[in-house]
MIZA-497439 format. One record per residue (C-alpha): x, y, z; residue in one letter. Coordinates in Angstrom, 2 decimals. Example, Ala and Ser with C-alpha at 12.3 -4.5 7.8 and 13.67 -1.06 7.14 Angstrom:
<x=12.30, y=-4.50, z=7.80, kolke=A>
<x=13.67, y=-1.06, z=7.14, kolke=S>
END
This chain:
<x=108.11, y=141.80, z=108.45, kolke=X>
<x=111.16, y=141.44, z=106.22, kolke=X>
<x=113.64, y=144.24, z=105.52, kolke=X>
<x=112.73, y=144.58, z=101.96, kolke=X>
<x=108.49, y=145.57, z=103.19, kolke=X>
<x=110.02, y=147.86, z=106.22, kolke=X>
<x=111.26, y=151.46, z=104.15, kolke=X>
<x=111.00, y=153.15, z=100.94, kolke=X>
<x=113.93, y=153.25, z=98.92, kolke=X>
<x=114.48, y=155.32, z=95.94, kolke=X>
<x=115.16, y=152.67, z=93.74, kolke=X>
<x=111.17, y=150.76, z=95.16, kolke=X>
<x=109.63, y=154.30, z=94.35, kolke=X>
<x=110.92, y=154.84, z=91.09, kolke=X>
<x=110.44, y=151.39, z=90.24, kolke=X>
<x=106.69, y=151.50, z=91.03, kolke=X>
<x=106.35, y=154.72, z=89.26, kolke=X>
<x=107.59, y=153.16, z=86.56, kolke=X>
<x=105.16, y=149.81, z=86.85, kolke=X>
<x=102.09, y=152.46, z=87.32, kolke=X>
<x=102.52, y=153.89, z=84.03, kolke=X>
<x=103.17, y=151.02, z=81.92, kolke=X>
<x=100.42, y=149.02, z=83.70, kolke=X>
<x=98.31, y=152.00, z=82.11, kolke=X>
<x=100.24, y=152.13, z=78.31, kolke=X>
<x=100.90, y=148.30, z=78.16, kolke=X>
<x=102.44, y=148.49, z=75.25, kolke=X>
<x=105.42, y=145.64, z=75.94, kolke=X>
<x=103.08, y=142.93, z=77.33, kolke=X>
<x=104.39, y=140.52, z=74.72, kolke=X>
<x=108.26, y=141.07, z=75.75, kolke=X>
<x=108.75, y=139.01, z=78.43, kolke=X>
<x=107.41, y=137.91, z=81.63, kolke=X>
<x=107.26, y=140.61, z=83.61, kolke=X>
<x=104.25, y=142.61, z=81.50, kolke=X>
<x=102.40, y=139.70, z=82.24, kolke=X>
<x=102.82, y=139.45, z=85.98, kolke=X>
<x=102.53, y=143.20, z=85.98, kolke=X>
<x=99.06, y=142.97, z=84.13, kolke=X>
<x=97.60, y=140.79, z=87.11, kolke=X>
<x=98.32, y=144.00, z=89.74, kolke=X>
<x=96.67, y=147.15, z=90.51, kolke=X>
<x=98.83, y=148.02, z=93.06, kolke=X>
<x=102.42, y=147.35, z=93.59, kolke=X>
<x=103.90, y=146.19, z=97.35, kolke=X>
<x=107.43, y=146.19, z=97.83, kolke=X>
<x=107.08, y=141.73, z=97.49, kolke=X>
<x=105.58, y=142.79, z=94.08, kolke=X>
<x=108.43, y=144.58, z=93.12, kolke=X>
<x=110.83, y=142.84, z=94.22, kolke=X>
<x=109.43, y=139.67, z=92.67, kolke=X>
<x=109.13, y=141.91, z=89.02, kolke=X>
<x=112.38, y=143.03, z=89.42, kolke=X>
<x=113.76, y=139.48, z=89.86, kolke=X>
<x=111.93, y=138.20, z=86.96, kolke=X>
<x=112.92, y=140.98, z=85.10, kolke=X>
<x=116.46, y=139.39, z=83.24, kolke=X>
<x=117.27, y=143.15, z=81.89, kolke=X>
<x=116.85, y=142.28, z=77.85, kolke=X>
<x=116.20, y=145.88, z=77.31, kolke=X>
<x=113.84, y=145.39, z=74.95, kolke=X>
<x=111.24, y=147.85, z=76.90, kolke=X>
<x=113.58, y=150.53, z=76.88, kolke=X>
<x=113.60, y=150.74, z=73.30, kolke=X>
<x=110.00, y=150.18, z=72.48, kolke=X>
<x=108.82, y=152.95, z=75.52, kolke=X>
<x=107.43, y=155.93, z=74.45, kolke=X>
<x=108.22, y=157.33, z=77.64, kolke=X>
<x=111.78, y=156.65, z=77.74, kolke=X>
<x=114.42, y=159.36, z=78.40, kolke=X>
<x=114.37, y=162.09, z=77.79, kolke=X>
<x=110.71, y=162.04, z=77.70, kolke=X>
<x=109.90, y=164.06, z=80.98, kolke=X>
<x=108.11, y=160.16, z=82.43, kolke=X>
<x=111.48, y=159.11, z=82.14, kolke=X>
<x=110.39, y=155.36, z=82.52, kolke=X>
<x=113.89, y=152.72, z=82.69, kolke=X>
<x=112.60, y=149.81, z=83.78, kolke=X>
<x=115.62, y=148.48, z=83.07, kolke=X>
<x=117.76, y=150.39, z=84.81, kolke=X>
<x=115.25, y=150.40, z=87.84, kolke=X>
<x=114.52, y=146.73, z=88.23, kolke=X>
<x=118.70, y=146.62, z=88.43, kolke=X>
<x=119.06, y=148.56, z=91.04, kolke=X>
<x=116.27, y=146.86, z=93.36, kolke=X>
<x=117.41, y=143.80, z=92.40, kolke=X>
<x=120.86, y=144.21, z=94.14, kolke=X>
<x=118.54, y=145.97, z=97.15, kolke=X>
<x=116.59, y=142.56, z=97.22, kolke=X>
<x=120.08, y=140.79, z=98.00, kolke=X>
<x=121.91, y=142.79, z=100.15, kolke=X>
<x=118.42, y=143.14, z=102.15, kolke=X>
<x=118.57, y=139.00, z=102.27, kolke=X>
<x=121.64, y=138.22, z=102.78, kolke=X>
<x=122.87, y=136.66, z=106.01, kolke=X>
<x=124.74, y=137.23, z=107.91, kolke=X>
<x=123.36, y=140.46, z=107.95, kolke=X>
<x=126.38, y=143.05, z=108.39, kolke=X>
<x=127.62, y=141.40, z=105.21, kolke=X>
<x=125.07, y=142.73, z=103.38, kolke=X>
<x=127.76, y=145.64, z=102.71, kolke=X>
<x=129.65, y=143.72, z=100.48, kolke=X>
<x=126.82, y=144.14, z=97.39, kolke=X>
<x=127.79, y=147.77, z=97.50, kolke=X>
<x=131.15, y=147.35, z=96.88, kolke=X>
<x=131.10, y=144.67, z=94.97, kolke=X>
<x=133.97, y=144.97, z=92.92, kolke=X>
<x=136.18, y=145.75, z=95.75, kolke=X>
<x=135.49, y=143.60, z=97.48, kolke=X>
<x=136.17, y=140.53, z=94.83, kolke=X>
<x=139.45, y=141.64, z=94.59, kolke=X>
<x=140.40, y=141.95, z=97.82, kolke=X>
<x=138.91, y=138.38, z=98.16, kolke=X>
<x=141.60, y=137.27, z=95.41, kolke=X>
<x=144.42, y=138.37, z=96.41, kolke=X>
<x=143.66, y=137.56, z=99.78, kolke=X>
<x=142.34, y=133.87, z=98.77, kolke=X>
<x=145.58, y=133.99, z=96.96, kolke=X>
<x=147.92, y=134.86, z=99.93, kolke=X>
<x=146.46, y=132.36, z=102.43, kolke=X>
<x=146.74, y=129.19, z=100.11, kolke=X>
<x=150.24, y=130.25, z=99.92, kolke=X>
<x=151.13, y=131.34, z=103.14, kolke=X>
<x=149.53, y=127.78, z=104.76, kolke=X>
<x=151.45, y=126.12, z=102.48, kolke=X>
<x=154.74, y=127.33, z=103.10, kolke=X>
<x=154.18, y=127.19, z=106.88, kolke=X>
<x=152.87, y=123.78, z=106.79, kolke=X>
<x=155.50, y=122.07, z=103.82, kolke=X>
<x=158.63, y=123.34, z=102.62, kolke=X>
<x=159.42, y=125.94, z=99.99, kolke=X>
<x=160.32, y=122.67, z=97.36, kolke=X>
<x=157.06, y=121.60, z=97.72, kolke=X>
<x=155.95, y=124.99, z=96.27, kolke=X>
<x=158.61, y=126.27, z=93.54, kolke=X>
<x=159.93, y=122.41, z=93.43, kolke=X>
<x=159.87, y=120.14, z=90.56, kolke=X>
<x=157.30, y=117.11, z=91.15, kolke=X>
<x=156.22, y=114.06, z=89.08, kolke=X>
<x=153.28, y=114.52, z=86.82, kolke=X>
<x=151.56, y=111.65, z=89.25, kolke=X>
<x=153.14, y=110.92, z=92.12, kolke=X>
<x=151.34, y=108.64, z=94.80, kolke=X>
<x=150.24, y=111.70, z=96.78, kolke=X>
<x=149.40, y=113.68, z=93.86, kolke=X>
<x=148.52, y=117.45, z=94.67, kolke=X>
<x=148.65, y=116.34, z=98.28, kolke=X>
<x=152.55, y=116.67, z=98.27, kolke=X>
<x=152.34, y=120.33, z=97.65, kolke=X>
<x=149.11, y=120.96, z=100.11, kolke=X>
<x=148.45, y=118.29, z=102.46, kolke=X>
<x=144.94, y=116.52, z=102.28, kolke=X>
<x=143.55, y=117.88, z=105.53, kolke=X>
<x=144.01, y=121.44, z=104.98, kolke=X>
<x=142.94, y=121.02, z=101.54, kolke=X>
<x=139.81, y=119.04, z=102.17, kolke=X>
<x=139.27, y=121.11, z=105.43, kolke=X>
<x=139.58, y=124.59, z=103.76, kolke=X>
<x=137.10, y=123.47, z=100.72, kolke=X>
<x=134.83, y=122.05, z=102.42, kolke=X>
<x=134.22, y=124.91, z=105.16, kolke=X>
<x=134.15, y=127.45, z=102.99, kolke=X>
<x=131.54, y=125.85, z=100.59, kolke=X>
<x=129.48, y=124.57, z=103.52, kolke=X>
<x=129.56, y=128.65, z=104.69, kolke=X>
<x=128.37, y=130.05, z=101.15, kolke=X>
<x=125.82, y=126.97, z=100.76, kolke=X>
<x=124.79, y=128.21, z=104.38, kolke=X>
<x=124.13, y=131.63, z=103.50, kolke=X>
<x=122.83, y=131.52, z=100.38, kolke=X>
<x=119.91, y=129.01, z=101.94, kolke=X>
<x=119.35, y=131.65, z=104.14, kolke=X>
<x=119.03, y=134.30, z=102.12, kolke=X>
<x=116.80, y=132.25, z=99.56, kolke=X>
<x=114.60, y=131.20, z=102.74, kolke=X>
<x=114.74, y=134.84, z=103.26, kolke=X>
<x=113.15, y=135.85, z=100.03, kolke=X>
<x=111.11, y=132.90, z=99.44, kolke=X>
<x=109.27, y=134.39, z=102.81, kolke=X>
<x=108.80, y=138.04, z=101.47, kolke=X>
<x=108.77, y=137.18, z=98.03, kolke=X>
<x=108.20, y=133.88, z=96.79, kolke=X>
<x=105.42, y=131.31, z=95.40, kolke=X>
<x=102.30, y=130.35, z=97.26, kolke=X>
<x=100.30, y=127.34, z=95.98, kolke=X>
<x=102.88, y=126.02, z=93.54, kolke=X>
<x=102.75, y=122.90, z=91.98, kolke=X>
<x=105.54, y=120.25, z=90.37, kolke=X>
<x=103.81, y=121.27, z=87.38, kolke=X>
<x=104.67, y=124.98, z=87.99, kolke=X>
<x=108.26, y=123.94, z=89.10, kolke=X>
<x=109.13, y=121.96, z=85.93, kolke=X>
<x=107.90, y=124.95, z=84.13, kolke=X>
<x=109.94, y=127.25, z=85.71, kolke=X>
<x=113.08, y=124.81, z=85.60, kolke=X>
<x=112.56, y=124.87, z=81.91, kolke=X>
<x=112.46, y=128.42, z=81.62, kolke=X>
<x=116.24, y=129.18, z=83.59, kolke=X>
<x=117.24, y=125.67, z=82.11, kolke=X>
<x=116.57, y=127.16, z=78.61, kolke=X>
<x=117.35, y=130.66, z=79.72, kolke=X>
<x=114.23, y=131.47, z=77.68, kolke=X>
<x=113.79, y=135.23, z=78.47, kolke=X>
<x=117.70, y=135.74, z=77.65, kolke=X>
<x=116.12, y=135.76, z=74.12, kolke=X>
<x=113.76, y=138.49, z=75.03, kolke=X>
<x=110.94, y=136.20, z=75.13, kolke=X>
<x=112.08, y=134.50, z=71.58, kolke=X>
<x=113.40, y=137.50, z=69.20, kolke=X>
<x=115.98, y=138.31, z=71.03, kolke=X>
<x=117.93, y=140.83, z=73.72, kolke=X>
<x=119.00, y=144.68, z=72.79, kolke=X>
<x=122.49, y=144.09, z=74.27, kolke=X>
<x=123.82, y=147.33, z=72.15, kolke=X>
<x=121.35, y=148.98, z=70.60, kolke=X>
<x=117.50, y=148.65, z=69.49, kolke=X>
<x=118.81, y=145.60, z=67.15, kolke=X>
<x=117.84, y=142.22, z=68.20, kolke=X>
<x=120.51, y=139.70, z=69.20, kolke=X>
<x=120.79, y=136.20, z=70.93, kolke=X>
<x=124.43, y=136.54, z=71.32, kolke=X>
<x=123.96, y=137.46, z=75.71, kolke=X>
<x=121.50, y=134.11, z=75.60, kolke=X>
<x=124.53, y=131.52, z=74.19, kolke=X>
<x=127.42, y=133.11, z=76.10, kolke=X>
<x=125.41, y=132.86, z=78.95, kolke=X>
<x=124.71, y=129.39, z=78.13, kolke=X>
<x=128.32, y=128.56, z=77.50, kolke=X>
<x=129.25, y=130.12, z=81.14, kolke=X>
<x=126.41, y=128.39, z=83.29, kolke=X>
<x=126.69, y=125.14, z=81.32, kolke=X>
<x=130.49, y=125.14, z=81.69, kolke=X>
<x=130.24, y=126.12, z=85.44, kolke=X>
<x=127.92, y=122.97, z=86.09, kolke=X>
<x=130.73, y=120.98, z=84.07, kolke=X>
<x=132.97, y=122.05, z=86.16, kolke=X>
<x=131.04, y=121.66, z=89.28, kolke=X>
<x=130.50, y=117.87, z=88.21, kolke=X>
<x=134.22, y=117.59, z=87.76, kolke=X>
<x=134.76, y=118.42, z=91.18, kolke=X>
<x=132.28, y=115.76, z=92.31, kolke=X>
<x=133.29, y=113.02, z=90.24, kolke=X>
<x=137.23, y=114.11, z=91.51, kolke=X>
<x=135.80, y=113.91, z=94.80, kolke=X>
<x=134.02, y=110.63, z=94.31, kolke=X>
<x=137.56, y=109.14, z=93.02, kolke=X>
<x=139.23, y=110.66, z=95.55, kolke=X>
<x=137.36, y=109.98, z=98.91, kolke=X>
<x=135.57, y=106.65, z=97.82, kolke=X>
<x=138.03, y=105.02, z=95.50, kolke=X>
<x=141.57, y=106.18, z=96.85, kolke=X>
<x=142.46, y=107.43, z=93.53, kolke=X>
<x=144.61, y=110.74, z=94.02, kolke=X>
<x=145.05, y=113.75, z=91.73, kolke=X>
<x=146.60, y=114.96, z=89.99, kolke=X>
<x=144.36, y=112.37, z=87.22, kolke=X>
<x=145.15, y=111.00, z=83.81, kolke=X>
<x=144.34, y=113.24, z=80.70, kolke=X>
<x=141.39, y=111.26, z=79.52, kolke=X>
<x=139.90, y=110.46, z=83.04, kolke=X>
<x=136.65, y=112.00, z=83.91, kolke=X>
<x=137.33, y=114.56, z=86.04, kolke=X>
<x=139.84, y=116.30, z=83.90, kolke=X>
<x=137.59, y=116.01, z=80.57, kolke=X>
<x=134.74, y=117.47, z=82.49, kolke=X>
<x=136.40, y=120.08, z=83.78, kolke=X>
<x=138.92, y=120.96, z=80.69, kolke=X>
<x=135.14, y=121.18, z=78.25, kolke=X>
<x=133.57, y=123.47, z=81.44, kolke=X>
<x=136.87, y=125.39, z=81.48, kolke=X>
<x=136.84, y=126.85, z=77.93, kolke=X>
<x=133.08, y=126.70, z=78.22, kolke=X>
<x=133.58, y=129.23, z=81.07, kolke=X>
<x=136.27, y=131.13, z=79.36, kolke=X>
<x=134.22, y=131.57, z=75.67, kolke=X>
<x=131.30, y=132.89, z=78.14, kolke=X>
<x=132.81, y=135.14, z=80.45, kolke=X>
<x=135.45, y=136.52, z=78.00, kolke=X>
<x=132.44, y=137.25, z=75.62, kolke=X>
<x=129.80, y=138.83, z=78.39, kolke=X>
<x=132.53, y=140.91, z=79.38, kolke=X>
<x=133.22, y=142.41, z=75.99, kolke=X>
<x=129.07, y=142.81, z=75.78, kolke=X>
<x=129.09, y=144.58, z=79.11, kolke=X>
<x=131.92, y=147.26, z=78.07, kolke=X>
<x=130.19, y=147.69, z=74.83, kolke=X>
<x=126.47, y=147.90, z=75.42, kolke=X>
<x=124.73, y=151.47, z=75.64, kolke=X>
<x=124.85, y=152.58, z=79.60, kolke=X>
<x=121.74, y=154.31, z=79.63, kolke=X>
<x=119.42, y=151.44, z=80.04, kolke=X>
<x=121.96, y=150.07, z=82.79, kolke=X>
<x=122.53, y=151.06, z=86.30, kolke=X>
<x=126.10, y=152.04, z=85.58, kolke=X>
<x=126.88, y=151.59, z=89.82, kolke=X>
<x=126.32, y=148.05, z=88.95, kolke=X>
<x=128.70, y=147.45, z=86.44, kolke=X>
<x=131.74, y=146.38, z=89.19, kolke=X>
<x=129.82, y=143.80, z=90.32, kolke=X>
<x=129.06, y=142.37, z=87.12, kolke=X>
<x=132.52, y=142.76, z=85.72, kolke=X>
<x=133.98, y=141.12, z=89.36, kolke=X>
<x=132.58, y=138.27, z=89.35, kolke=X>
<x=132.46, y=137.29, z=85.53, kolke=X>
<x=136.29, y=138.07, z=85.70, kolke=X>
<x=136.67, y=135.75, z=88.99, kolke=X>
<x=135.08, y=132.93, z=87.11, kolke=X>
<x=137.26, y=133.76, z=84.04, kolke=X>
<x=140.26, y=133.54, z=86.13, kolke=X>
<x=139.62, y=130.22, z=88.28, kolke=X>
<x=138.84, y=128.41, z=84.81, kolke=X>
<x=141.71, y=129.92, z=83.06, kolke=X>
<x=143.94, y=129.14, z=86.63, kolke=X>
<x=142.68, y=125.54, z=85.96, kolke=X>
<x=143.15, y=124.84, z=82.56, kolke=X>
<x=146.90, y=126.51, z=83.09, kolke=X>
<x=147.38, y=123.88, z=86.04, kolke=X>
<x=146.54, y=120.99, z=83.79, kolke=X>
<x=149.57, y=122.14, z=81.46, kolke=X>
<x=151.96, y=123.06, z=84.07, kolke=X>
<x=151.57, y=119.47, z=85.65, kolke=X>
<x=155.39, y=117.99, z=86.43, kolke=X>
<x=157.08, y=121.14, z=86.15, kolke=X>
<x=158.34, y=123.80, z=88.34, kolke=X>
<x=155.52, y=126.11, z=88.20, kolke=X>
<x=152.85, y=123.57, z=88.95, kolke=X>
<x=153.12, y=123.78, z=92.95, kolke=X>
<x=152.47, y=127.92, z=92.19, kolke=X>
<x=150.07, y=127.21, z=89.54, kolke=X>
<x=147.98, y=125.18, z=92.27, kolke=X>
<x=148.27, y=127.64, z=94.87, kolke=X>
<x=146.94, y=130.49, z=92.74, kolke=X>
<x=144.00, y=128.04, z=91.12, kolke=X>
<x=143.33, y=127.31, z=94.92, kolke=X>
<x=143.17, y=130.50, z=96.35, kolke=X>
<x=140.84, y=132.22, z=93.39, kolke=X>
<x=138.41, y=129.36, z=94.30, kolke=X>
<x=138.24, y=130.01, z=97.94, kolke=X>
<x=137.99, y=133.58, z=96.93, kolke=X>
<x=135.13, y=132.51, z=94.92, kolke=X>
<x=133.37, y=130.64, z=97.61, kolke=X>
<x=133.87, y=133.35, z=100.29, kolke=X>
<x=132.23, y=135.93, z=97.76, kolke=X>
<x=129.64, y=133.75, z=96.19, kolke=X>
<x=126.57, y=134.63, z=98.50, kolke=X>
<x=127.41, y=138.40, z=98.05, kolke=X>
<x=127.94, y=138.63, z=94.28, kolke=X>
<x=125.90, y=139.06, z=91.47, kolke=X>
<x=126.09, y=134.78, z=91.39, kolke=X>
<x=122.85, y=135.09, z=93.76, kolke=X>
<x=121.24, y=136.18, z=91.01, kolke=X>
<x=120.52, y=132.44, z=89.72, kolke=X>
<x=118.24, y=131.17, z=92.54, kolke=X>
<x=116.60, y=134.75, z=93.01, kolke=X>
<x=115.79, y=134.42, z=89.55, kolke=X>
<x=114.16, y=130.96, z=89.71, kolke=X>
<x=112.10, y=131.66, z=92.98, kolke=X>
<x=110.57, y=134.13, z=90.82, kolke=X>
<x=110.12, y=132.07, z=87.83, kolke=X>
<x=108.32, y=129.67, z=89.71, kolke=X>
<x=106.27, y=132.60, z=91.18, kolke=X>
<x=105.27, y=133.46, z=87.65, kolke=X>
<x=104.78, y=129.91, z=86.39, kolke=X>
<x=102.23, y=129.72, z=89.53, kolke=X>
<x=100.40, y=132.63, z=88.87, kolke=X>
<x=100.45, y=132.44, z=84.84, kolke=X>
<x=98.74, y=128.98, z=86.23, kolke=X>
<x=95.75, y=130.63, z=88.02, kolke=X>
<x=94.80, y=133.28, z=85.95, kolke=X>
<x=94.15, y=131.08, z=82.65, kolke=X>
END
């Protein structure tokens, strides 16, 4: 049995309390997905939960509409409860195990990564080149590029481990959940559907009218920011690969011209990041607690202010290139991504393939019962 189907937490018990009494009321059936998925139940196993809690992508819109919302004595938040179980669901997934820790202290424990990814980048680099090569002045392209400040081993070496260990673990903890948790009987049809659904971020809108990020009042504002951050992270990601691809297959070296692809790619996913984040940030600050499990908020803030600082970090590199500061500049950018990579599998950033496994759960399901 998985972790998640061995104990009772309070978080499961209030969460199926919560699922009991709006299976009966059924009121918010139209608001998303979950009221649909709930509707197929009688009872509620901790898979079930955890599966509802996944798909749940905390619009708030039931809060408002529920007649049995604080500080009616029910006091039914299935906002707030499908919250907290989903951060149970990861830290009971995640591998390695004793790690799992992290997802409590989230927000400690992202900046501890920082200034720690920070520190090493720079340390290695002073031990391994000298101090010019760091607070030096270098050509805007030399030969060597970047590879004159870090050398190409370490820099290759250090990336590639540390992705390869938060690819690693987040498999894990996906084949983890899939097991308790995910599809049976899917179908490509029921993939594409549910790759349509995150692709489109659909129930971001609150199932078309929008979220309640603030108040009862409607609002796709969380929907495009959201948008702008994953669409600028995958811009980003892709400007990695094609630097790779000129890099390892075509000899070409960075630092690259302006209007090469690597840089254009990743200066459009660099604001695209930095409109997102900045503005889900300001949303989180601002939007009514009560709905929210408030223990969460580090986590959220932590890791939307580590993205905001790696593209920022980036785009700061780009102008700094052939002048004193750029040998810093690179250091810094480096070390917030390996920070970033180290984190990733025990950060709220899980929450994208958790959230598809149950989307294709649903699509599945939605499948059978028409």
């Amino acid at each position: 049995m998985s972790g998640i189907e061995q104990f009772e937490t309070a978080a499961m018990a209030d969460a199926r309390r919560a699922m009991e009494v709006c299976n009966a009321c059924r009121y918010c059936e139209g608001f998303c997905a979950v009221f649909p998925a709930m509707e197929l139940r009688r009872d509620f196993a901790a898979a079930d939960l955890s599966y509802l809690a996944n798909l749940c992508h905390n619009c708030k819109g039931c809060y408002y509409a529920c007649q049995y919302a604080p500080p009616h004595e029910f006091g039914i938040n299935v906002a707030q409860s499908f919250a907290q179980l989903r951060q149970e669901s990861y830290a009971t997934h995640a591998w390695p195990a004793f790690l799992s820790k992290a997802f409590a202290r989230n927000g400690l424990v992202t900046s501890m990564a920082m200034a720690g990814g920070i520190a090493i980048v720079f340390l290695l680099t002073l031990v391994l080149q000298s101090p010019n090569a760091v607070f030096g002045k270098l050509p805007v392209q030399p030969a060597d590029g970047f590879y004159l400040i870090i050398p190409k081993a370490v820099m290759t070496l250090t990336g590639f481990a540390s992705g390869l260990f938060a690819l690693l673990a987040m498999c894990m903890g996906l084949a983890s959940y899939w097991k308790a948790s995910g599809p049976r009987g899917w179908t490509l049809k029921d993939f594409y559907q549910a790759l349509k659904d995150a692709a489109s971020l659909r129930y971001l809108g609150g199932n078309g009218h929008g979220c309640n990020d603030k108040d009862g009042s409607f609002s796709t504002a969380r929907r495009r920011l959201h948008h702008l951050m994953a669409y600028g992270f995958l811009l980003c990601f892709a400007a990695t690969c094609a630097g790779a691809f000129e890099d390892l297959i075509l000899g070409w070296s960075a630092p690259y011209p302006l209007m090469s692809l690597p840089v254009l790619l990743g200066l459009f996913g660099g604001f695209g990041i930095i409109l997102g984040c900045t503005g889900l940030l300001w949303m989180k600050l601002q939007a009514d607690q009560e709905p929210s499990a408030r223990e969460l908020l580090s986590a959220d803030v932590g890791l939307l202010l580590l993205l905001l600082l790696i593209a920022a970090s980036g785009l700061l590199l780009l102008g700094l290139r052939g002048t004193e500061a750029q040998g810093v500049a690179l250091c810094v950018h480096l070390g917030l991504v390996l920070a970033f990579f180290l984190t990733m599998p025990y950060s709220k950033f899980v929450h994208g393939i958790y959230r598809f496994v149950a989307l294709l759960r649903h699509a599945a399901e939605q499948r059978r019962a028409v």
